[in-house]
N, C-alpha and C positions, 0 to 999 in steps of 0.2 A: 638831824639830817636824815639816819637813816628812820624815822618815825613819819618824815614827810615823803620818804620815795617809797613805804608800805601804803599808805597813805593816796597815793597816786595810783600806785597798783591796785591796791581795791577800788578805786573809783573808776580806772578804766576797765577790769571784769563786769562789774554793774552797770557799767554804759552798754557794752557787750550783751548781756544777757538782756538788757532793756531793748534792744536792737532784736535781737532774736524772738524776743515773745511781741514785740509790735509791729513788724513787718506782715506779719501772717492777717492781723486785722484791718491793718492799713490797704492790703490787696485788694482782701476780701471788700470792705469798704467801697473802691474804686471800681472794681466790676460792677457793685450794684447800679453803683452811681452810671455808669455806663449804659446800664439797661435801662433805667430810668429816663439820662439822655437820648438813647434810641427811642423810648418810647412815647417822647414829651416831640422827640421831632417825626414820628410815623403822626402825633396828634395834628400836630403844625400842617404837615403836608396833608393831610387829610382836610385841614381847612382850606386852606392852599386849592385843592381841588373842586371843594365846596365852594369858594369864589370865583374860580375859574367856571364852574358851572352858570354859575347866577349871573356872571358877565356874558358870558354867550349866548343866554337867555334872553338876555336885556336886548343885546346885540340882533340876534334873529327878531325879538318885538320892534324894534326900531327898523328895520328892514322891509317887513310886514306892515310896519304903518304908513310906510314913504307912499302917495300914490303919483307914481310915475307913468301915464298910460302909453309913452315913449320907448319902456322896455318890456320884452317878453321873457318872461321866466320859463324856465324849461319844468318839463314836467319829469315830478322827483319819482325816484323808485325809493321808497322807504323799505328798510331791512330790520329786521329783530336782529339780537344779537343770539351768539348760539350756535341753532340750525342755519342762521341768514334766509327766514323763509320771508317771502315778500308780502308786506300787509295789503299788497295792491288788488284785491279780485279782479280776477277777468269774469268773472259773472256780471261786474257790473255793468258791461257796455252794453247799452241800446242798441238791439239789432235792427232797428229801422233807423239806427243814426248811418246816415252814408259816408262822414265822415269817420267812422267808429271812434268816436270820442268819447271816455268814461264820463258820465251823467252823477251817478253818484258811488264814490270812489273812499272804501274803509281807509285812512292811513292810521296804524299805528294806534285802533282802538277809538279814535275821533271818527264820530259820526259827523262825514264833510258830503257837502250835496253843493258843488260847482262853486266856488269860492267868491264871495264880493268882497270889497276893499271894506265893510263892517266887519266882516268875520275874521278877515286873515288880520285887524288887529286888536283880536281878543287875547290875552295872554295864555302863556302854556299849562295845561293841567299838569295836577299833581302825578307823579309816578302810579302812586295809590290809587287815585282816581281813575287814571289810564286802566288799570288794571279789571278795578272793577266792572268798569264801565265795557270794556274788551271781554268780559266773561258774561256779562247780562246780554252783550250782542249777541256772541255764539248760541245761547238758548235761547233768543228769539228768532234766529235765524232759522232759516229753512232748512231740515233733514238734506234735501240733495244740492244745496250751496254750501251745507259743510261738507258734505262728499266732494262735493266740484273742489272748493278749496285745497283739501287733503290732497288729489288728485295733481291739484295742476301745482303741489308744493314741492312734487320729485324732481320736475326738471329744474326749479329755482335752485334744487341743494348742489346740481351739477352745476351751474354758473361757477366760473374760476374767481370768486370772489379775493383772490392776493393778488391775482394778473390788476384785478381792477384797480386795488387799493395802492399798487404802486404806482399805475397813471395816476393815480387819485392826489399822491404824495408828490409825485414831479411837479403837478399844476399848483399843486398851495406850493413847494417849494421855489420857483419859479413866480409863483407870486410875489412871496416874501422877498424876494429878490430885488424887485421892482420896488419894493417899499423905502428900500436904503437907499439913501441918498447918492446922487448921481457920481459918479468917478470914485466911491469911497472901498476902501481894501484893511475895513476892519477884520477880526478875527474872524465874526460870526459870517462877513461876503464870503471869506474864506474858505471857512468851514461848508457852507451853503453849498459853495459850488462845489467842492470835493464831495461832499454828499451825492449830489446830483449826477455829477460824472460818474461814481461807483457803481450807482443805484441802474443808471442807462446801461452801464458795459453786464452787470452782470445779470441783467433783464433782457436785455436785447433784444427782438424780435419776440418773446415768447408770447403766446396766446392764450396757454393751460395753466392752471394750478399743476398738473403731473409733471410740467418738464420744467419746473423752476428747480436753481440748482440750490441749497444747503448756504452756500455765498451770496446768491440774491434776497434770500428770508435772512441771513444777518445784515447784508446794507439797509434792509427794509424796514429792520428795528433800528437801528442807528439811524437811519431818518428820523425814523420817528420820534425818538430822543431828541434831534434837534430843531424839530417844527415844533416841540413842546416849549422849546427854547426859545424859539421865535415868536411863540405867539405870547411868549411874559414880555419880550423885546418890545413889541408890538401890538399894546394894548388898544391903544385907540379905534374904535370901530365903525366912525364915521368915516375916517381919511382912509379907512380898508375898503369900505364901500364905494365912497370914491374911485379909488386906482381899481379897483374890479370890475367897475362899471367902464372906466376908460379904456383898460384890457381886451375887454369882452367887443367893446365897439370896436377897436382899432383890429381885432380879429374878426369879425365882420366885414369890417373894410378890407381885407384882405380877401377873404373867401371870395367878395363880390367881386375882387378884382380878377382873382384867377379863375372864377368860373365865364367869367367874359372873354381875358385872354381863349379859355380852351373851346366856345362855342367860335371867336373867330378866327380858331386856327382849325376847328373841326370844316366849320363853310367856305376855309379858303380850298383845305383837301378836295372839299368837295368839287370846286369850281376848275379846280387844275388838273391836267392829264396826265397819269403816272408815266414814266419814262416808257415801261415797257410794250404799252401800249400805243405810243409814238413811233419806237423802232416799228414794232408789228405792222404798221399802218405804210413805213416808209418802203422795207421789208418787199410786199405785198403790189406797190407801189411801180418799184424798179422793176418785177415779175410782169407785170399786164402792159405795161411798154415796150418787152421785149415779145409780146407774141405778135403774131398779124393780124390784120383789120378783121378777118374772118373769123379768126378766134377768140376775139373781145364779144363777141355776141350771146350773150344768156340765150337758150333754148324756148321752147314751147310759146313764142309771142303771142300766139293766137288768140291765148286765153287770157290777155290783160284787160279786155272790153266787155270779156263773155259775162251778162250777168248773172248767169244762173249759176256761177261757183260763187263760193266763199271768197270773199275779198278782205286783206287784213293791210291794213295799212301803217308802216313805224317810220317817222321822221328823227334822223339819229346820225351822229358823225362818230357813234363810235363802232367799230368793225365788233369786235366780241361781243357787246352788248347785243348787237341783231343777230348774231350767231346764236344767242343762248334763245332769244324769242322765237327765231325760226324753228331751230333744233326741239324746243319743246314742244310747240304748236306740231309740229309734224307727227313725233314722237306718242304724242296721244291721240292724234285725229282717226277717226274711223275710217275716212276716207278721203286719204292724204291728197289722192290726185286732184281733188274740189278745192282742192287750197291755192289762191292766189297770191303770195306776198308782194304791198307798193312798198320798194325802199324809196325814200327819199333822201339826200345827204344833199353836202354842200361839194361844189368843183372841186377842191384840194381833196377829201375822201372818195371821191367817186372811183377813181382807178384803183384802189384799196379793195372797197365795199364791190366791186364786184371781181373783182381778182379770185376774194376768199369765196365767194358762192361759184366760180366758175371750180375753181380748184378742192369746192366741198359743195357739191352740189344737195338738196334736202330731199332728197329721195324723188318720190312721185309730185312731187310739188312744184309749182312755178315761181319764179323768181325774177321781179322786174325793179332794175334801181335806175334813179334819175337825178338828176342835178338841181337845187333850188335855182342856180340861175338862171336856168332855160326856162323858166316861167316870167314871160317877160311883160304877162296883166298881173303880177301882185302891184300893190300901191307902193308910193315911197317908203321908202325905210327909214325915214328919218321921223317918223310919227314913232318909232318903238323905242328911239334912242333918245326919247325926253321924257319917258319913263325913270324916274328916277329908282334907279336899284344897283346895287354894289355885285348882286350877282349879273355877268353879262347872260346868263342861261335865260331870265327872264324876259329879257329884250332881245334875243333871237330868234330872228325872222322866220327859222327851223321848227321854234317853238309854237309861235304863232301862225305856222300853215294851215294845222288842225279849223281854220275856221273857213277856209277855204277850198273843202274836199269835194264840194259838189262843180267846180271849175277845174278842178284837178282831176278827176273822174265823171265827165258828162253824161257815159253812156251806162252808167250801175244806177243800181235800187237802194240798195244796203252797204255798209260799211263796218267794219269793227278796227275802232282806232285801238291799238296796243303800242303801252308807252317801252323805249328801251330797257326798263329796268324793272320789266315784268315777267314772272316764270309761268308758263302754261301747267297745270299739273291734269287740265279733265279735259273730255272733247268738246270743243267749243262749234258743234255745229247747231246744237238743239237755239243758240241766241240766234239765228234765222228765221225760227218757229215762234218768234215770242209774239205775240200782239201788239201793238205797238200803242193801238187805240189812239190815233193821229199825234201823237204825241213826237217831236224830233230826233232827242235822244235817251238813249236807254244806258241808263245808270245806277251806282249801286248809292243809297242815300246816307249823307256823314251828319246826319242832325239827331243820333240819341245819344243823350248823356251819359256821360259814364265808361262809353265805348270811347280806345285809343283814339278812333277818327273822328273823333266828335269835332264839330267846326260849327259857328255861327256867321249868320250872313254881315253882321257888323265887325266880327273878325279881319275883314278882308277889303268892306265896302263903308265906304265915310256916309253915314247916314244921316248926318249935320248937314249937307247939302243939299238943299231944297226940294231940288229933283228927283235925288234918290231917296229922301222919305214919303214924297206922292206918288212913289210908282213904283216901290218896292216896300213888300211886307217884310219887317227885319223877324218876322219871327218862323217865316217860311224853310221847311225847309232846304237842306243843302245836301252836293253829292260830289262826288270824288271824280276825276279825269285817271285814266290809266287803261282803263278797259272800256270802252264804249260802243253801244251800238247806236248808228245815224241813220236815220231814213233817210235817203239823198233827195226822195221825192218831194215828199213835206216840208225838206230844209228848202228849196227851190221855192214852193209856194208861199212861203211865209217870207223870204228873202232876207233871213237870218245873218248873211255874211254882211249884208248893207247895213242892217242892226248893228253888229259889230261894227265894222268902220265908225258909223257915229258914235259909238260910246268911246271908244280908242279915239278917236279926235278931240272929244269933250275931255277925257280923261290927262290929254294932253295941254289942255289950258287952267285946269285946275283939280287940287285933287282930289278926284271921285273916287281912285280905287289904287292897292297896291299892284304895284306892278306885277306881272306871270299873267298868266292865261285860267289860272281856276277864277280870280273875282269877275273878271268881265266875261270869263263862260257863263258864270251863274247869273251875271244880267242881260247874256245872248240870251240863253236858255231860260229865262225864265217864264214857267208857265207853258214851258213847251219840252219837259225831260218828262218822263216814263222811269217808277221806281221799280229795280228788277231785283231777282232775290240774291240778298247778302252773299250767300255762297258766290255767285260769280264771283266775287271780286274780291278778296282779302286787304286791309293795307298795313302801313306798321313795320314792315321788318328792314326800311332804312332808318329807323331810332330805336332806342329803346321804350318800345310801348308797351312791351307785356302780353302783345298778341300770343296768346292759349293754344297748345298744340294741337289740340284738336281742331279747331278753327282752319289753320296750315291745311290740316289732313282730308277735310270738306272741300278747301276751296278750289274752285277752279282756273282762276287766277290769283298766283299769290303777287304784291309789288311792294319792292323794295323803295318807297318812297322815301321823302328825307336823304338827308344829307351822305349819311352810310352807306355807299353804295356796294353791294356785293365783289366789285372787282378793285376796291379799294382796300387798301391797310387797314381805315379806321370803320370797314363794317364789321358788322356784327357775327361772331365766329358760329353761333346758336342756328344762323339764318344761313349760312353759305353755301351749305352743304348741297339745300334743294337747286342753287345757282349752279354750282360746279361741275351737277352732275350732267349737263348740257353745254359744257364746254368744251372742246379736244384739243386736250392739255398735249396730246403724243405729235401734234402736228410740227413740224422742224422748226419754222418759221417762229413758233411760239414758246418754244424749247427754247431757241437761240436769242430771241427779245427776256431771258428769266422771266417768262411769266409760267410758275408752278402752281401746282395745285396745293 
């Protein structure tokens, strides 16, 4: 007995010390085996990304070979990695291309000259190849296109290239989103949206790489992490194509809807009268009621027949807008006292319109306003109102008087129509002096291309109509209303207004022309305008057309044509200034209707 419990006890010393010296090797062992495992699975993933490569490969070649002439692909800004300099030259654009469309355009070391549906499905070079091929370019390239390049490669390294990449990361997130199936609240929906919501709060507005905060550069890798994720989820590269292409159209159809919505909520602006120039008018209104017969009378009558002054005639129902034309025109005239203004309005403005010239009288100048319905030879009105046009401005009769100024003014030579919504800035007495060279009216001409005003004569005029292909050249051509000078004389001889009524009756049984007054001035006038030099006449600053400041600073008339009109909200803040400054904004009346500068 006690031989078997020595017996024990030296067998469990020996297990003990067997314990002790194989523990230390067995560790050691298990570490290596560790590193081994790391580095058997660094090999894996590294294949792992070598596949993931050659499918995206495949992917972008399948995409490139699809020929869909149905979609436009956008043009790519290719990046190096790195600096992020752009392989794009701007040396390459043709300077006689007027659309400046790159011609032949480096991306990325591929020598590409305008892409056809052979080329884009050639498959991708070797990285190597790329390399070389990007290194033979630059020495054969020209000494100061690699200058140009180096040069124009500072402002690419300013580009906030993180601002972009997390737009970049919302849109494939956002994608991917779309790709799961409808109503489903797997982990990954889950995860997706949380990502995306992080990613938005802790970007928010930003625009710069400087002002991103330390918390949106980590939501930014944690995207990223999980679009890596998404895109093993979502291997399939057709049905990605697919829903991208659906996407892209249904956003489409979207833009086109709300940029329709805002063009006709911009044209209803147009057509409606802001409140405060309602009060002003009403205002104005109760004031010339309350004086005596004696003191309703405008001054200087004498001179409304005289022809040897300047005659300027504005047909217009809005009170400010003939303030600001008068006030300019005076404001620069040489010789203010030669100045005639014809107001024309409708009965409900009349005691308004002349309220404010009795109560602001234009210096040395004369001022005659009249009522459209006291002309009781214009024709029916019911010829303007089968006009088919959603704007009523077109089809008023206000509008359409302009062709009736030699019946409106029997005893004048000359005329200058100025529309409401034009700023005088130079003296306009030298358009008296012009030569007319029997020509009717004298206008500034909108047929070069390229310029904001540019207009065609088939723009306006249906030239499918028999009659107006034999008797009009559609390539003649064309010229702007706003400023106008009329020879009353010649207009008489030639019996231009009877011109007009027939084309205005024709126009009424079928359709010749869109409705307004520029398509059928230009088949009054045609063959009978006088082109005068650009400077009169500026146009453009009721859109955004881009008209060049210096152009402003030339002209002698600037017009707020389009829809914009300087005394509305939705004109243009760039353009108001030269408007306002011909307003009197300190008048009570205008104070008290909030109409502010």
């Amino acid at each position: 007995m006690r031989f078997f419990r020595r017996f024990t006890r030296i067998f469990l010393i020996l297990c003990l010390i067997a314990v002790c010296f194989t523990t230390p090797i067995l560790l050691f062992s298990s570490h290596r085996l560790i590193h081994l495992g790391s580095d058997a699975s660094k090999e894996f993933v590294g294949d792992l990304s070598i596949l993931k490569h050659r499918i995206e490969v495949q992917a972008l070649n399948a995409v490139q070979q699809e020929e869909v002439e149905s979609l436009k692909e956008p043009i790519l800004d290719v990046y190096r990695d790195g600096n992020q300099i752009s392989a794009v030259s701007l040396y390459t654009i043709d300077k006689n291309d007027s659309f400046g469309q790159p011609k032949n355009v480096s991306l990325a070391g591929h020598n590409v000259t305008t892409h056809d549906t052979k080329k884009e499905s050639q498959p991708s070079l070797p990285e190597e190849t790329l390399v070389t091929r990007e290194k033979a370019l630059e020495k054969s390239r020209p000494k100061d296109v690699q200058h140009g390049q180096k040069v124009q490669s500072h402002p690419r390294r300013a580009l906030d290239e993180r601002v972009k990449e997390i737009k970049d990361q919302l849109i494939r997130a956002k994608a991917f989103l779309n790709f799961a199936p409808a109503g489903s609240n797997s982990n990954f929906v889950k995860e997706m949206k949380l990502r995306i919501k992080d990613l938005e709060r802790a970007a928010g507005e930003v625009s710069k790489d400087s002002d991103l905060s330390r918390r949106a550069i980590q939501k930014m890798k944690a995207m990223s992490a999980t679009l890596s994720k998404a895109s093993r989820l979502f291997p399939d590269c057709s049905a990605m194509v697919k829903k991208l292409r659906a996407m892209t159209y249904n956003a489409e159809e979207q833009l086109r809807s709300q940029k329709y919505q805002a063009s006709f909520l911009e044209n209803l602006a147009g057509r409606t009268t802001p409140k405060g120039l309602h009060c002003l008018s009403m205002r104005l209104t109760t004031e010339y009621f309350a004086l005596q017969s004696e003191e309703q009378e405008l001054p200087n009558q004498h001179k409304f027949q005289n022809p040897d002054l300047h005659h300027f005639a504005v047909f217009s129902d809005n009170v400010l807008a003939c303030s600001a034309v008068v006030n300019s025109t005076v404001s620069t005239a040489r010789a203010p006292e030669k100045s005639v203004f014809h107001i024309v309005t409708d009965s409900l403005n009349l005691p308004a319109m002349t309220m404010w010239f009795l109560s602001n009288p234009p210096g040395k100048a004369t001022i005659q306003i009249q009522s459209i319905d006291k002309f009781d030879w214009l024709p029916n009105k019911d010829i303007l109102q089968k006009q088919e046009s959603l704007d009523p401005r077109y089809t008023s009769p206000l509008n359409h008087l302009r062709f009736y100024l030699p019946d409106i003014f029997p005893s004048l030579n000359k005329v200058v129509l100025l529309d409401h919504d034009v700023v005088v800035k130079r003296d306009l007495s030298g358009l008296w002096r012009i030569n007319m060279k029997g020509k009717v009216n004298g206008a500034v001409e909108t047929c070069l291309e390229g310029e904001p005003s540019f207009r065609r004569m088939d723009m306006l005029i249906n030239f499918t109509d028999p009659m107006v292909a034999t008797k009009f050249d559609i390539k003649s051509c064309t010229w702007a209303f706003g400023m106008n000078l009329f020879d009353l004389q010649e207009w008489r001889k030639r019996n231009l207004t009877g011109l007009y009524l027939k084309y205005l009756e024709l126009g009424s049984n079928r359709p010749l022309m869109k409705a307004g007054t520029l398509p059928i001035g230009w088949m009054t006038f045609y063959k009978h305008t006088r082109a005068i030099d650009r400077r009169w006449h500026v146009l453009g600053l009721g859109y955004d057309s881009g008209v060049k400041l210096n152009e402003i600073e030339q002209a002698a008339v600037i017009h707020y044509d389009g829809v914009m009109k300087p005394w509305l909200e939705i004109g243009l803040q760039k353009f108001k200034p030269y408007w306002k400054k011909h307003v009197r904004y300190e008048h009570p009346f205008v104070q008290q209707c909030n109409i502010h500068d």
